[in-house]
C-alpha positions as CSV (number, residue, x, y, z in Angstrom):
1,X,-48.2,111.1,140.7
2,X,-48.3,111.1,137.2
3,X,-50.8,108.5,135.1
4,X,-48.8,106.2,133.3
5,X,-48.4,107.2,129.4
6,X,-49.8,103.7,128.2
7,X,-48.2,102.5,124.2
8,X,-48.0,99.4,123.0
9,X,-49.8,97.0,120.6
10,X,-50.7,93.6,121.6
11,X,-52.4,90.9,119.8
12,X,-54.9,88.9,121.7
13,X,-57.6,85.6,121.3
14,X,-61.3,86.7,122.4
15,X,-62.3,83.6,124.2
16,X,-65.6,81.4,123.0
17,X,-67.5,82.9,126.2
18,X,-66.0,86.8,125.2
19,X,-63.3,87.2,127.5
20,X,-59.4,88.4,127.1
21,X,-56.9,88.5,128.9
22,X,-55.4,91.6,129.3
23,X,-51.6,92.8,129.1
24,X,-51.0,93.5,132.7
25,X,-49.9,96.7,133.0
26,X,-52.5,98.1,130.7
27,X,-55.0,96.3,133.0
28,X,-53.6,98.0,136.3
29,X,-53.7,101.6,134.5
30,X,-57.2,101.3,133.8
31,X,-58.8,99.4,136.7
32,X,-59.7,101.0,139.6
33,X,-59.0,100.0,143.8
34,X,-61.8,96.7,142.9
35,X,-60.6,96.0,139.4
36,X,-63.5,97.7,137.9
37,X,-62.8,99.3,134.3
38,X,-65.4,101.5,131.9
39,X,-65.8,99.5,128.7
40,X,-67.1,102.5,126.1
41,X,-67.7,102.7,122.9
42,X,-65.6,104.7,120.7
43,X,-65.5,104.2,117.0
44,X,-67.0,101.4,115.2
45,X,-64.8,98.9,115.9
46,X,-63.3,100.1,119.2
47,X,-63.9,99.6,122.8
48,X,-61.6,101.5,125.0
49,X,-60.9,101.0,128.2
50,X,-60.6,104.0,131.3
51,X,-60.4,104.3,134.4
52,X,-63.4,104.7,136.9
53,X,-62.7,107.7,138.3
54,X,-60.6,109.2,135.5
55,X,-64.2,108.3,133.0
56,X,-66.4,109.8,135.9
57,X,-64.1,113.4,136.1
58,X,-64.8,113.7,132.1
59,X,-68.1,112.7,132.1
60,X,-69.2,115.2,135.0
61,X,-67.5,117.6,133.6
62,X,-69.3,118.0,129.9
63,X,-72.6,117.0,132.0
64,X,-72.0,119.7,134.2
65,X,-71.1,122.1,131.5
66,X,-74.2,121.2,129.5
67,X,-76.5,121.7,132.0
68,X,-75.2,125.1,132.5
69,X,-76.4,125.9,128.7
70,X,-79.4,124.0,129.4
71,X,-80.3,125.9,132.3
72,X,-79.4,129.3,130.5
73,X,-81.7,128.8,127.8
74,X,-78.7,128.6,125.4
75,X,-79.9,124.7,124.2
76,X,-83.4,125.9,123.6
77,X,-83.0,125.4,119.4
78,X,-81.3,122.0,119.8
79,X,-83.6,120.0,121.9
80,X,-83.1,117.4,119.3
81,X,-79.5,117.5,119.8
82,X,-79.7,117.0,123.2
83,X,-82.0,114.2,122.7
84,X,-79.5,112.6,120.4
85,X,-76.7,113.1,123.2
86,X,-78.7,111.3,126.0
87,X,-79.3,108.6,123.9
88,X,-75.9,108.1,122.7
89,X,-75.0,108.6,126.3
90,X,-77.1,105.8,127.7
91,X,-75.3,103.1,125.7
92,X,-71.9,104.5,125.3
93,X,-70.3,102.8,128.3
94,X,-70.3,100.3,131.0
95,X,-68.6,98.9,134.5
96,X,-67.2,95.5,134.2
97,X,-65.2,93.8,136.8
98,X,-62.0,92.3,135.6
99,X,-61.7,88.5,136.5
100,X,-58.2,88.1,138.3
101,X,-57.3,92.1,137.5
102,X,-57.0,91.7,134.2
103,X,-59.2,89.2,132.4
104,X,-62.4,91.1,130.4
105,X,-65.8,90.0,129.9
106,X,-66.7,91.8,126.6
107,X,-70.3,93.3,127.6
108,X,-73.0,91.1,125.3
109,X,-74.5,94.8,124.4
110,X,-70.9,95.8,123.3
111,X,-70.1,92.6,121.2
112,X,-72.0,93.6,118.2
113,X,-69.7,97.2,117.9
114,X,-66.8,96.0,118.3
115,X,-67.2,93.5,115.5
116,X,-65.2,90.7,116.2
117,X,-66.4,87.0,117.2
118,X,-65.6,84.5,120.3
119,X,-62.7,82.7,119.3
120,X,-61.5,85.9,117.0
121,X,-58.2,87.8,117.2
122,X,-58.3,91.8,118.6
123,X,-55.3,94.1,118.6
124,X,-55.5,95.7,122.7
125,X,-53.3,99.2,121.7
126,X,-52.4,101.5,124.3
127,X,-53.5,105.5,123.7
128,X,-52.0,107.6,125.7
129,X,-54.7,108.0,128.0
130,X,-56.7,104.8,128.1
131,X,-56.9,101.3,126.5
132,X,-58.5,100.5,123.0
133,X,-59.3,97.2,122.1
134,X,-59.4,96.7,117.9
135,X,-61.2,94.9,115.5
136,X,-58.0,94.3,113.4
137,X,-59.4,95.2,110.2
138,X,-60.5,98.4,111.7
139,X,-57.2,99.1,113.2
140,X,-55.8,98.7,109.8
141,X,-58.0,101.1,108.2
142,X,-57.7,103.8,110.9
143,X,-53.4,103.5,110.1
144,X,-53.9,103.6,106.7
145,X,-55.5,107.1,107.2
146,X,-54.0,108.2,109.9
147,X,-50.1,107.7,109.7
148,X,-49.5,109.7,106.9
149,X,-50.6,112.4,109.6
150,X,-48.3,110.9,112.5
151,X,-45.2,113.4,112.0
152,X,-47.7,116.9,112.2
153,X,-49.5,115.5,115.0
154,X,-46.3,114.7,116.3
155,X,-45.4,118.4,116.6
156,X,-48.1,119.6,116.7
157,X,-49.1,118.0,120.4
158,X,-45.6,118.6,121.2
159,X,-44.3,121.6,120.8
């Protein structure tokens, strides 16, 4: 079976203990069998939002591919890079349970990136293949660069 093709742009409250709610079907694309979801971060101002298993495939992949250069000696000039990976690596995501399959606890660690306060608005927009969740400002900015481009890209992925 296919994985749903997940569009769509809602607007949503960030409660005063850093929850929201949701849409439900973007919730039940990215949740796994428990309701778990990977929270990661993506650019400043975005969280998105994958699916367990679909997050573990990519992420074993380009680990798995790495450690084949690593073990060839083909990283051996860009320790520091790899350094700078791991790092990034150990902070870029996170499991969180959704509360009733589709209510999410912001991480505290992720609050900060993300930008936005308790109480705040966020713009949840669907891409493709996972959920992003939008400091509104930031969204604004990333449109204002990047839908001049919409119509290439367009054809680009599509033909």
């Amino acid at each position: 079976m296919a994985a749903a093709f997940l569009t769509g742009e809602y607007r949503r409250t960030i409660d005063d203990r850093f929850r929201l709610q949701l849409p439900a079907e973007f919730a039940e694309s990215v949740s796994g069998e428990a309701g778990d979801v990977i929270v990661a971060k993506e650019r400043a101002g975005c969280l998105s939002l994958w699916k367990p298993d679909e997050w573990q495939q990519r992420l074993d992949s380009g680990i798995s591919l790495l450690r084949q250069k690593i073990d060839s000696g083909r990283m051996d000039q860009r320790w520091g890079d790899v350094q700078r990976l791991g790092r990034l690596l150990s902070t870029r995501h996170t499991t969180v349970r959704l509360a009733n399959r589709s209510r999410l606890l912001i991480p505290e660690n992720f609050r900060s990136f993300l930008g936005v306060d308790a109480s705040h608005e966020v713009l949840v927009i669907g891409a493709v293949i996972c959920v992003e969740v939008w400091n509104p400002q930031m969204w604004t900015e990333v449109l204002k660069q990047e839908m001049p481009e919409f119509g290439d890209l367009f054809k680009q992925l599509t033909q």
